[in-house]
Steps between C-alpha positions, in 0.01 A plus 500: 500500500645123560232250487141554592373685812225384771215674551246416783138665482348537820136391469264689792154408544265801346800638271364660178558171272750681232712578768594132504434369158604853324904457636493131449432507136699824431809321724454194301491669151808601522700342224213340361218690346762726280702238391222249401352835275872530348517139439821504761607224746317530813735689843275476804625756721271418794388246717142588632356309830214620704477465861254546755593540888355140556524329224119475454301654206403877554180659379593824314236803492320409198453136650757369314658205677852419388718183617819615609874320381552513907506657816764732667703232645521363154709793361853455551638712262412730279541856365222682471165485745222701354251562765221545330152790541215459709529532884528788733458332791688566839656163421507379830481155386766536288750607782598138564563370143527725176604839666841313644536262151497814301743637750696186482543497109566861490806473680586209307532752189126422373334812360173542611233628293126647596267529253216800599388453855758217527665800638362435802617210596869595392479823723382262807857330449651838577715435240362803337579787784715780368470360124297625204149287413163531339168353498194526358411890471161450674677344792744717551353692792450209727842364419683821637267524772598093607928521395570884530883438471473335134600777261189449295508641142101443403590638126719258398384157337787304580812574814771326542701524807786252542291218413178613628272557270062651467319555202207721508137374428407092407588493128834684593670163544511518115749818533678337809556149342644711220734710731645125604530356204738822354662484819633166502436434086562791383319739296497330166321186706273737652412708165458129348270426746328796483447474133381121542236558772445815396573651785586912572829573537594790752172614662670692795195672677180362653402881482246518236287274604503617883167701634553721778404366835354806717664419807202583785617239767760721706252653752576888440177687504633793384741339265156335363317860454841607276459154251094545453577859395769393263275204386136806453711764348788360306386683167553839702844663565581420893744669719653377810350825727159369376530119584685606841191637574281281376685213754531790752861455495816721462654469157807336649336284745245375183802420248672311779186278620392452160790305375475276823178414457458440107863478392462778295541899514173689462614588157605143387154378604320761273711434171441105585078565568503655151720271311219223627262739308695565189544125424127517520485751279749357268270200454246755255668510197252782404757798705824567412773419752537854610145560587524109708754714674237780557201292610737378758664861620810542314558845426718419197593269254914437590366488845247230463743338310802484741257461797376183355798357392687559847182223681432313192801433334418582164301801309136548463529444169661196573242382738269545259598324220598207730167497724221647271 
Protein backbone atom coordinates (compact mmCIF):
# COMPACT_ATOMS: atom_id res chain seq x y z
CA UNK A 1 0.00 0.00 0.00
CA UNK A 2 1.46 3.61 -1.25
CA UNK A 3 1.00 6.19 1.31
CA UNK A 4 -1.73 6.32 3.87
CA UNK A 5 -5.46 5.68 3.22
CA UNK A 6 -8.66 7.91 4.27
CA UNK A 7 -11.07 6.70 6.32
CA UNK A 8 -14.36 8.64 7.11
CA UNK A 9 -16.57 7.38 10.17
CA UNK A 10 -20.03 8.18 9.81
CA UNK A 11 -21.28 9.48 13.16
CA UNK A 12 -25.42 8.84 13.54
CA UNK A 13 -27.24 10.20 16.35
CA UNK A 14 -28.15 7.11 18.92
CA UNK A 15 -25.24 4.79 17.41
CA UNK A 16 -23.86 2.40 20.08
CA UNK A 17 -20.69 4.73 21.01
CA UNK A 18 -17.86 1.94 20.10
CA UNK A 19 -19.18 1.83 16.86
CA UNK A 20 -17.55 5.23 16.32
CA UNK A 21 -14.73 5.46 18.74
CA UNK A 22 -13.93 1.47 18.47
CA UNK A 23 -12.82 1.90 14.35
CA UNK A 24 -11.27 5.23 14.96
CA UNK A 25 -8.73 4.09 17.40
CA UNK A 26 -8.20 0.62 15.80
CA UNK A 27 -7.85 2.71 12.15
CA UNK A 28 -5.51 5.02 13.80
CA UNK A 29 -3.31 2.33 15.53
CA UNK A 30 -2.24 1.14 12.70
CA UNK A 31 1.49 1.57 12.52
CA UNK A 32 1.65 2.93 15.81
CA UNK A 33 0.85 0.93 18.87
CA UNK A 34 3.22 -2.15 17.57
CA UNK A 35 5.95 -0.22 16.60
CA UNK A 36 6.13 2.13 19.69
CA UNK A 37 6.11 -1.60 21.84
CA UNK A 38 9.12 -2.73 19.41
CA UNK A 39 10.86 0.47 19.86
CA UNK A 40 10.38 0.93 15.78
CA UNK A 41 9.83 4.20 13.82
CA UNK A 42 6.30 5.08 13.77
CA UNK A 43 4.15 4.14 9.85
CA UNK A 44 0.65 5.55 10.25
CA UNK A 45 -1.30 3.69 7.84
CA UNK A 46 -4.56 5.62 8.36
CA UNK A 47 -6.05 8.80 8.41
CA UNK A 48 -9.20 8.74 10.74
CA UNK A 49 -11.97 11.73 10.44
CA UNK A 50 -15.44 11.51 11.74
CA UNK A 51 -18.33 13.00 10.12
CA UNK A 52 -21.77 13.61 10.89
CA UNK A 53 -24.53 14.36 8.08
CA UNK A 54 -24.56 18.07 9.31
CA UNK A 55 -21.69 18.80 10.65
CA UNK A 56 -23.18 19.27 14.17
CA UNK A 57 -22.32 17.09 17.26
CA UNK A 58 -24.45 13.80 17.51
CA UNK A 59 -25.61 12.23 20.74
CA UNK A 60 -24.69 8.50 20.64
CA UNK A 61 -26.93 5.87 22.70
CA UNK A 62 -25.14 5.97 25.86
CA UNK A 63 -25.41 9.93 25.78
CA UNK A 64 -22.21 10.32 24.64
CA UNK A 65 -21.88 13.51 22.61
CA UNK A 66 -18.94 13.57 20.24
CA UNK A 67 -17.75 16.72 18.03
CA UNK A 68 -17.37 15.65 14.65
CA UNK A 69 -13.95 16.60 12.19
CA UNK A 70 -16.99 17.71 9.66
CA UNK A 71 -19.99 17.21 7.87
CA UNK A 72 -20.72 15.28 4.57
CA UNK A 73 -20.00 18.06 2.31
CA UNK A 74 -16.68 18.25 4.00
CA UNK A 75 -15.44 14.84 2.70
CA UNK A 76 -13.91 15.07 -0.55
CA UNK A 77 -11.99 12.19 -0.68
CA UNK A 78 -11.40 9.41 1.02
CA UNK A 79 -11.25 5.59 1.07
CA UNK A 80 -13.00 4.05 3.45
CA UNK A 81 -16.62 5.29 5.08
CA UNK A 82 -17.50 3.21 8.04
CA UNK A 83 -21.08 3.71 8.77
CA UNK A 84 -21.28 3.03 12.00
CA UNK A 85 -24.31 0.76 14.53
CA UNK A 86 -27.29 2.09 15.94
CA UNK A 87 -30.32 2.96 13.71
CA UNK A 88 -32.96 0.94 12.05
CA UNK A 89 -34.97 3.48 11.05
CA UNK A 90 -36.94 3.73 7.65
CA UNK A 91 -34.44 6.51 6.99
CA UNK A 92 -36.65 8.68 5.34
CA UNK A 93 -34.74 11.61 6.36
CA UNK A 94 -31.81 10.34 5.14
CA UNK A 95 -33.14 9.96 1.47
CA UNK A 96 -32.00 13.49 0.59
CA UNK A 97 -28.41 13.52 1.98
CA UNK A 98 -26.39 10.36 3.23
CA UNK A 99 -28.28 7.58 1.22
CA UNK A 100 -27.10 9.46 -2.29
CA UNK A 101 -23.36 10.57 -0.62
CA UNK A 102 -22.79 6.98 0.17
CA UNK A 103 -24.00 6.23 -3.29
CA UNK A 104 -21.85 8.95 -4.63
CA UNK A 105 -18.50 7.71 -3.00
CA UNK A 106 -19.23 4.21 -3.80
CA UNK A 107 -19.04 4.71 -7.31
CA UNK A 108 -16.13 6.77 -6.83
CA UNK A 109 -14.28 3.39 -5.71
CA UNK A 110 -14.91 4.10 -1.80
CA UNK A 111 -15.62 0.88 0.08
CA UNK A 112 -18.31 1.15 2.28
CA UNK A 113 -18.42 -0.44 5.52
CA UNK A 114 -21.55 -1.15 8.12
CA UNK A 115 -20.85 -1.96 11.35
CA UNK A 116 -24.04 -4.20 13.03
CA UNK A 117 -27.30 -2.54 12.21
CA UNK A 118 -25.31 -0.04 10.10
CA UNK A 119 -26.53 -2.61 7.74
CA UNK A 120 -29.44 -0.90 7.43
CA UNK A 121 -28.69 2.02 6.17
CA UNK A 122 -26.26 0.42 3.49
CA UNK A 123 -29.17 -1.92 2.27
CA UNK A 124 -31.47 1.41 1.90
CA UNK A 125 -28.71 2.50 -0.77
CA UNK A 126 -29.64 -0.60 -2.72
CA UNK A 127 -26.26 -1.02 -3.17
CA UNK A 128 -26.62 -4.25 -1.40
CA UNK A 129 -29.41 -6.15 -3.75
CA UNK A 130 -28.16 -9.43 -5.14
CA UNK A 131 -24.85 -9.25 -2.85
CA UNK A 132 -23.91 -11.15 0.30
CA UNK A 133 -24.32 -9.07 3.91
CA UNK A 134 -24.84 -9.53 7.60
CA UNK A 135 -26.03 -7.82 10.56
CA UNK A 136 -26.54 -8.20 13.89
CA UNK A 137 -28.01 -11.89 14.49
CA UNK A 138 -30.95 -10.53 16.55
CA UNK A 139 -31.90 -8.32 13.66
CA UNK A 140 -31.75 -10.46 11.14
CA UNK A 141 -35.45 -11.20 10.75
CA UNK A 142 -36.60 -7.70 10.25
CA UNK A 143 -33.77 -7.01 7.84
CA UNK A 144 -34.97 -9.79 5.32
CA UNK A 145 -38.41 -8.94 5.90
CA UNK A 146 -37.47 -4.85 4.84
CA UNK A 147 -34.52 -5.80 1.70
CA UNK A 148 -35.63 -9.40 0.64
CA UNK A 149 -33.25 -9.29 -2.44
CA UNK A 150 -29.94 -8.85 -0.20
CA UNK A 151 -28.40 -12.32 -0.06
CA UNK A 152 -28.17 -12.17 3.69
CA UNK A 153 -25.72 -14.64 5.35
CA UNK A 154 -26.79 -14.00 9.29
CA UNK A 155 -23.77 -16.56 10.33
CA UNK A 156 -21.07 -14.81 9.17
CA UNK A 157 -19.26 -11.98 11.27
CA UNK A 158 -17.82 -10.15 8.56
CA UNK A 159 -18.99 -10.18 4.22
CA UNK A 160 -17.40 -8.68 1.83
CA UNK A 161 -18.91 -8.15 -1.48
CA UNK A 162 -17.00 -5.96 -3.94
CA UNK A 163 -16.46 -3.36 -1.49
CA UNK A 164 -19.49 -3.70 0.52
CA UNK A 165 -18.99 -4.73 3.60
CA UNK A 166 -21.43 -5.82 7.40
CA UNK A 167 -20.14 -7.10 10.43
CA UNK A 168 -22.39 -8.87 12.72
CA UNK A 169 -23.26 -7.55 16.30
CA UNK A 170 -21.68 -3.89 17.89
CA UNK A 171 -18.24 -5.07 19.04
CA UNK A 172 -17.87 -6.85 15.57
CA UNK A 173 -16.29 -3.70 14.16
CA UNK A 174 -13.21 -5.09 16.01
CA UNK A 175 -13.22 -8.23 13.46
CA UNK A 176 -14.27 -5.90 10.49
CA UNK A 177 -11.60 -3.14 11.10
CA UNK A 178 -9.30 -6.16 11.12
CA UNK A 179 -10.64 -7.65 7.77
CA UNK A 180 -9.54 -3.92 6.30
CA UNK A 181 -6.55 -3.52 7.67
CA UNK A 182 -5.20 -7.26 6.12
CA UNK A 183 -6.88 -6.27 3.12
CA UNK A 184 -5.16 -3.24 2.24
CA UNK A 185 -1.96 -3.85 4.95
CA UNK A 186 -1.64 -7.03 4.79
CA UNK A 187 -1.68 -9.74 7.19
CA UNK A 188 1.51 -9.18 9.06
CA UNK A 189 -0.04 -5.39 9.78
CA UNK A 190 -3.16 -6.93 10.77
CA UNK A 191 -1.59 -9.85 13.06
CA UNK A 192 0.59 -6.78 14.49
CA UNK A 193 -2.31 -5.09 15.27
CA UNK A 194 -3.98 -7.76 16.59
CA UNK A 195 -1.24 -8.61 18.93
CA UNK A 196 -0.97 -4.78 20.04
CA UNK A 197 -4.68 -4.21 20.87
CA UNK A 198 -5.12 -7.47 21.62
CA UNK A 199 -7.51 -8.07 19.42
CA UNK A 200 -8.97 -11.82 17.99
CA UNK A 201 -7.82 -12.72 14.93
CA UNK A 202 -10.30 -14.77 12.61
CA UNK A 203 -13.62 -15.01 14.49
CA UNK A 204 -15.73 -16.06 11.38
CA UNK A 205 -19.24 -16.83 12.95
CA UNK A 206 -21.65 -14.73 15.02
CA UNK A 207 -23.22 -18.29 15.63
CA UNK A 208 -22.45 -19.03 19.14
CA UNK A 209 -23.64 -16.36 20.61
CA UNK A 210 -27.07 -16.27 18.55
CA UNK A 211 -30.47 -17.42 20.55
CA UNK A 212 -33.13 -18.68 18.50
CA UNK A 213 -35.88 -16.27 17.71
CA UNK A 214 -39.33 -18.34 17.61
CA UNK A 215 -40.69 -16.78 14.70
CA UNK A 216 -44.76 -16.37 15.73
CA UNK A 217 -45.47 -13.19 13.57
CA UNK A 218 -46.50 -14.89 10.12
CA UNK A 219 -50.27 -15.29 10.83
CA UNK A 220 -50.63 -19.22 10.18
CA UNK A 221 -52.90 -20.66 12.77
CA UNK A 222 -52.23 -23.92 12.00
CA UNK A 223 -48.61 -23.38 11.27
CA UNK A 224 -48.74 -21.90 15.04
CA UNK A 225 -50.45 -25.26 16.55
CA UNK A 226 -47.27 -27.32 14.70
CA UNK A 227 -44.38 -24.79 16.59
CA UNK A 228 -46.21 -24.96 20.27
CA UNK A 229 -46.12 -28.76 19.86
CA UNK A 230 -42.51 -28.75 18.86
CA UNK A 231 -41.80 -26.09 21.61
CA UNK A 232 -44.25 -28.76 24.72
CA UNK A 233 -42.80 -31.94 23.47
CA UNK A 234 -39.34 -31.52 22.11
CA UNK A 235 -37.84 -34.17 24.65
CA UNK A 236 -40.26 -36.80 22.89
CA UNK A 237 -39.56 -38.47 19.48
CA UNK A 238 -42.04 -36.57 16.85
CA UNK A 239 -43.09 -37.73 13.50
CA UNK A 240 -44.40 -35.74 10.71
CA UNK A 241 -48.02 -37.95 10.58
CA UNK A 242 -48.34 -36.76 14.23
CA UNK A 243 -47.65 -32.93 13.85
CA UNK A 244 -49.77 -33.05 10.44
CA UNK A 245 -52.37 -33.80 12.60
CA UNK A 246 -51.79 -31.90 15.28
CA UNK A 247 -51.98 -28.58 12.62
CA UNK A 248 -54.75 -30.56 10.84
CA UNK A 249 -52.74 -30.51 7.81
CA UNK A 250 -51.54 -33.03 5.13
CA UNK A 251 -47.91 -33.97 5.59
CA UNK A 252 -47.02 -32.25 2.32
CA UNK A 253 -49.13 -29.29 2.64
CA UNK A 254 -47.48 -28.84 6.55
CA UNK A 255 -43.68 -29.18 5.32
CA UNK A 256 -44.44 -26.69 2.56
CA UNK A 257 -46.28 -23.91 4.82
CA UNK A 258 -43.96 -24.41 7.52
CA UNK A 259 -40.86 -23.25 5.84
CA UNK A 260 -42.86 -20.10 4.57
CA UNK A 261 -43.87 -19.10 7.62
CA UNK A 262 -40.75 -19.72 10.03
CA UNK A 263 -37.97 -20.22 7.49
CA UNK A 264 -37.42 -23.44 8.65
CA UNK A 265 -38.59 -27.21 7.91
CA UNK A 266 -40.54 -28.79 10.75
CA UNK A 267 -37.51 -30.81 11.46
CA UNK A 268 -34.93 -27.89 11.42
CA UNK A 269 -37.13 -26.07 13.95
CA UNK A 270 -37.06 -29.07 16.45
CA UNK A 271 -33.14 -29.69 16.37
CA UNK A 272 -32.86 -25.63 16.75
CA UNK A 273 -35.76 -25.61 19.96
CA UNK A 274 -33.44 -28.17 21.60
CA UNK A 275 -30.08 -26.82 20.87
CA UNK A 276 -31.65 -23.52 22.84
CA UNK A 277 -32.08 -26.15 25.67
CA UNK A 278 -28.80 -27.93 25.54
CA UNK A 279 -26.77 -24.67 25.85
CA UNK A 280 -28.89 -24.39 28.92
CA UNK A 281 -27.99 -27.45 29.98
CA UNK A 282 -24.42 -27.07 29.16
CA UNK A 283 -24.25 -24.15 31.60
CA UNK A 284 -24.40 -27.07 34.82
CA UNK A 285 -21.15 -28.29 34.92
CA UNK A 286 -22.54 -31.00 37.32
CA UNK A 287 -23.83 -33.43 33.82
CA UNK A 288 -21.70 -34.66 31.45
CA UNK A 289 -22.07 -33.38 27.89
CA UNK A 290 -23.89 -36.42 26.73
CA UNK A 291 -26.58 -36.35 29.28
CA UNK A 292 -26.87 -32.04 28.32
CA UNK A 293 -27.66 -33.76 25.09
CA UNK A 294 -30.34 -35.97 26.82
CA UNK A 295 -32.08 -33.35 28.99
CA UNK A 296 -32.55 -31.63 25.74
CA UNK A 297 -33.83 -34.83 23.43
CA UNK A 298 -30.90 -36.12 21.70
CA UNK A 299 -31.12 -39.67 21.30
CA UNK A 300 -27.32 -40.07 21.05
CA UNK A 301 -24.15 -38.75 21.69
CA UNK A 302 -22.57 -38.28 17.74
CA UNK A 303 -25.98 -36.96 17.14
CA UNK A 304 -26.09 -34.27 19.71
CA UNK A 305 -22.83 -33.58 18.72
CA UNK A 306 -23.17 -32.97 14.92
CA UNK A 307 -26.66 -31.43 15.52
CA UNK A 308 -25.11 -28.77 17.57
CA UNK A 309 -22.28 -28.06 15.68
CA UNK A 310 -24.29 -27.71 12.26
CA UNK A 311 -26.48 -24.21 14.28
CA UNK A 312 -23.76 -23.34 16.59
CA UNK A 313 -20.69 -23.53 14.91
CA UNK A 314 -18.68 -25.27 17.27
CA UNK A 315 -19.12 -28.52 19.70
CA UNK A 316 -20.82 -28.73 22.97
CA UNK A 317 -17.85 -29.26 24.46
CA UNK A 318 -16.64 -26.32 22.94
CA UNK A 319 -19.49 -24.21 24.03
CA UNK A 320 -18.87 -25.16 27.21
CA UNK A 321 -15.58 -24.47 27.93
CA UNK A 322 -15.98 -21.08 26.16
CA UNK A 323 -19.46 -20.02 27.86
CA UNK A 324 -19.50 -21.84 31.31
Amino acid sequence: MAGKMKVTILSLDDAIASSVAGPADIFGQVGIAWNDMQGLNRDPRFDVEVVTADGRPSVLSSNVLIQPHGSLQSVHKTDIIVISSGITDDFQTFHSTVIPWLRKHYAEGVALAAICTGSFLLAATQLLSGRQATTHWGYAGEFKKRYPDVDLQPKRLVTDDRNLLCSGGANAYADLCLYLVEKYCGHDIAKQLAKALVLEQNRVSQMPFTTFAFQKGHGDGSILLAQNYLEENYLQPINMTTLARIARLSERTLTRRFKQSTGDTPLAYLHRVRVESAKRELLNFNISIEEAGSRAGFADLGRFRAVFRTYMGMTPSVYRRKYL
